[in-house]
N, C-alpha and C positions, 0 to 999 in steps of 0.2 A: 385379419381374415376370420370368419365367423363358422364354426365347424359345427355344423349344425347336425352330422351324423353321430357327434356321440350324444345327442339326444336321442335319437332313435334306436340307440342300444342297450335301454334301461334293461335290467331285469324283470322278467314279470316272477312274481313269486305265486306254488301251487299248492293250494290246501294239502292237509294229509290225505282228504278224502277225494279228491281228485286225483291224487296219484295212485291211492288203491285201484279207486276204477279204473283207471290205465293199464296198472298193472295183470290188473284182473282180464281186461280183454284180451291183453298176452299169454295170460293164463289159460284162456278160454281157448289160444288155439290161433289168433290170432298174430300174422307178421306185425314185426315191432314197426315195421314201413307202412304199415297201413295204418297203424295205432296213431303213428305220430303226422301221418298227414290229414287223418282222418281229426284229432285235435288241436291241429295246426301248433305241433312242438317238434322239435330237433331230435332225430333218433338218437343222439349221444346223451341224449337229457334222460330218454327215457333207459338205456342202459346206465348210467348211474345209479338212478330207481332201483332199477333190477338189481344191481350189485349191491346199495344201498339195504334192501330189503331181505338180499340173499342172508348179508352180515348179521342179520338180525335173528334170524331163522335159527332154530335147535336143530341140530343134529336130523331129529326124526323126521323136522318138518322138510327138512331140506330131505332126507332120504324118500318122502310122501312126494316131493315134487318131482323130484328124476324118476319113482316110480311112475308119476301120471304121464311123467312124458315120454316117458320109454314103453308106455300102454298105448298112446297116439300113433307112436311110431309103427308098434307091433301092426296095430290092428287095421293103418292103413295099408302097410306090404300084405297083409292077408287080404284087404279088398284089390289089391291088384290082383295077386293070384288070382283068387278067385274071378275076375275080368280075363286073366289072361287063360284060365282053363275053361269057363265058358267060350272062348273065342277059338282056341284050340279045339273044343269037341266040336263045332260045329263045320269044323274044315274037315271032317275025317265021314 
């Protein structure tokens, strides 16, 4: 019998610079779900990356990325607010 599907399961292998700009559009704000269909790779490949690249990170650099993203987070609950107090005055 001829198994012709473990041909089809090579690994493809990813430059460094292709996984930065991967990573980077995560960075950007972008779902890791949309990263990896949008590349056509395996969201488990790209958290690898991510933890991969975490491991690598100082201290600061890793404190500079929870800050950025804890600034994302802030600053979208303030544009709700602010949608949801606009929305509010206007019913009063």
């Amino acid at each position: 019998m001829n198994n012709t599907k473990s041909n089809d399961h090579r690994r493809r292998k990813y430059d460094d610079e292709f996984k930065r700009q991967a990573l980077q559009m995560i960075a950007n704000g972008q779902a890791v779900r949309s990263v990896a269909q949008a590349l056509g790779i395996g969201e488990n490949l790209l958290h690898k990356w991510k933890q991969a690249a975490r491991l690598q990170q100082s201290p600061d650099e890793r404190e500079a990325v929870e800050l950025r993203a804890r600034l994302r987070q802030v600053e979208q609950e303030r544009d709700i607010l602010k949608k949801a107090l606009s929305i509010f005055s206007r019913q009063t």
